[in-house]
C-alpha positions in Angstrom: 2.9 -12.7 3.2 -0.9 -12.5 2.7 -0.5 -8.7 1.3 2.2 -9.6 -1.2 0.0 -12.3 -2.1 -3.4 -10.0 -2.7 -0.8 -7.6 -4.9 0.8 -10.3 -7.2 -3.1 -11.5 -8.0 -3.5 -8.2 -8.5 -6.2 -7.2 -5.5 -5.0 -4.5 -4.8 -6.8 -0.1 -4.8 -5.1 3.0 -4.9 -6.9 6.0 -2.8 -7.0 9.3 -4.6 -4.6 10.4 -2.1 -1.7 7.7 -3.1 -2.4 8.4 -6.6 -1.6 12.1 -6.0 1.6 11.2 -4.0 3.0 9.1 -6.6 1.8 11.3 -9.8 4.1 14.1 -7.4 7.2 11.8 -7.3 6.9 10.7 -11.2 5.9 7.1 -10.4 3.4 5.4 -11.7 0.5 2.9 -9.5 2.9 -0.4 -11.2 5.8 1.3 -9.1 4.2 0.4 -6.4 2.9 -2.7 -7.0 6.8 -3.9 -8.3 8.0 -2.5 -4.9 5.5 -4.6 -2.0 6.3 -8.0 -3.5 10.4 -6.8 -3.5 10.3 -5.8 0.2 11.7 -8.3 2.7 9.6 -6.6 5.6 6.8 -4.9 6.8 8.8 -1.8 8.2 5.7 -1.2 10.9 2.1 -1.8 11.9 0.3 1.5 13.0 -3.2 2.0 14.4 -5.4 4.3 11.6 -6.7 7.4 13.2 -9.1 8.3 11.0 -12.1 9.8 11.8 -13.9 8.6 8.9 -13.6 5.1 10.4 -17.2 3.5 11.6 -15.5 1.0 12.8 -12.4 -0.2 15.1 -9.3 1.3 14.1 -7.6 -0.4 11.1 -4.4 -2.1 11.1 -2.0 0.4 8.3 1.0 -1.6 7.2 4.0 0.8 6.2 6.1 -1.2 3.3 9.4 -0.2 1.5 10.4 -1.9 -1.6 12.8 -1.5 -4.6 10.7 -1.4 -7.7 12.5 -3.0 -11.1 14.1 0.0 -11.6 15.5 0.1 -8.4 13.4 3.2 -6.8 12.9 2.5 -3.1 9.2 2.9 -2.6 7.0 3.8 0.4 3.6 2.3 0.6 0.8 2.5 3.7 -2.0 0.5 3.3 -5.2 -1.4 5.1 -6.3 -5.1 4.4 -10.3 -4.1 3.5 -13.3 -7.3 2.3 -15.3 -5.9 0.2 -19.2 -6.2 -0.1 -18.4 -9.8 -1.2 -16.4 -10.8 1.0 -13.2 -10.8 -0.8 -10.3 -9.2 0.6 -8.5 -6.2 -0.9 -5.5 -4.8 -0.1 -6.1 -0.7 -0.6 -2.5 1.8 -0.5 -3.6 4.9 1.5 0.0 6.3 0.6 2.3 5.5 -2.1 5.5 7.6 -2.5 9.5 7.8 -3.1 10.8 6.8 0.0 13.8 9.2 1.8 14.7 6.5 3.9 
């Protein structure tokens, strides 16, 4: 609920690798953001591997939503505050989903 929230007000960031994924599938970054207030679930809550990460392993949330148009969408992202304070929700992967 808090991550559709954070997407309706619009906090929400796309990394250059969702970006890429959805620019491959002919989406746009609004097809996403149509699709994570549509879904009924959170499909499943993985551990991030990254190396990149300073810190303790992020929690990734793996949505599937319809957008408007009735694509089925794939999103992965991470629940991030900023500098401020203010939490963000950023998609680490945005595509069509095959599911």
């Amino acid at each position: 609920m808090r991550i559709k929230r954070l997407v309706v007000r619009g906090e929400v960031r796309f990394s250059e690798k969702a970006r890429l994924e959805l620019e491959a599938d002919g989406l746009e970054p609004e097809d996403a953001i149509e699709s994570i207030p549509a879904a009924t679930t959170v499909q499943k809550i993985l551990r991030s591997r990254s190396e990149r990460r300073s810190t303790s392993r992020e929690k990734v949330h793996a949505i599937v939503g319809p957008t408007l148009a009735g694509i089925e969408v794939y999103t992965k992202g991470v629940l991030r505050k900023d500098g401020g304070g203010r939490l963000t929700y950023i998609l680490v992967s945005s595509k069509r989903s095959t599911t």
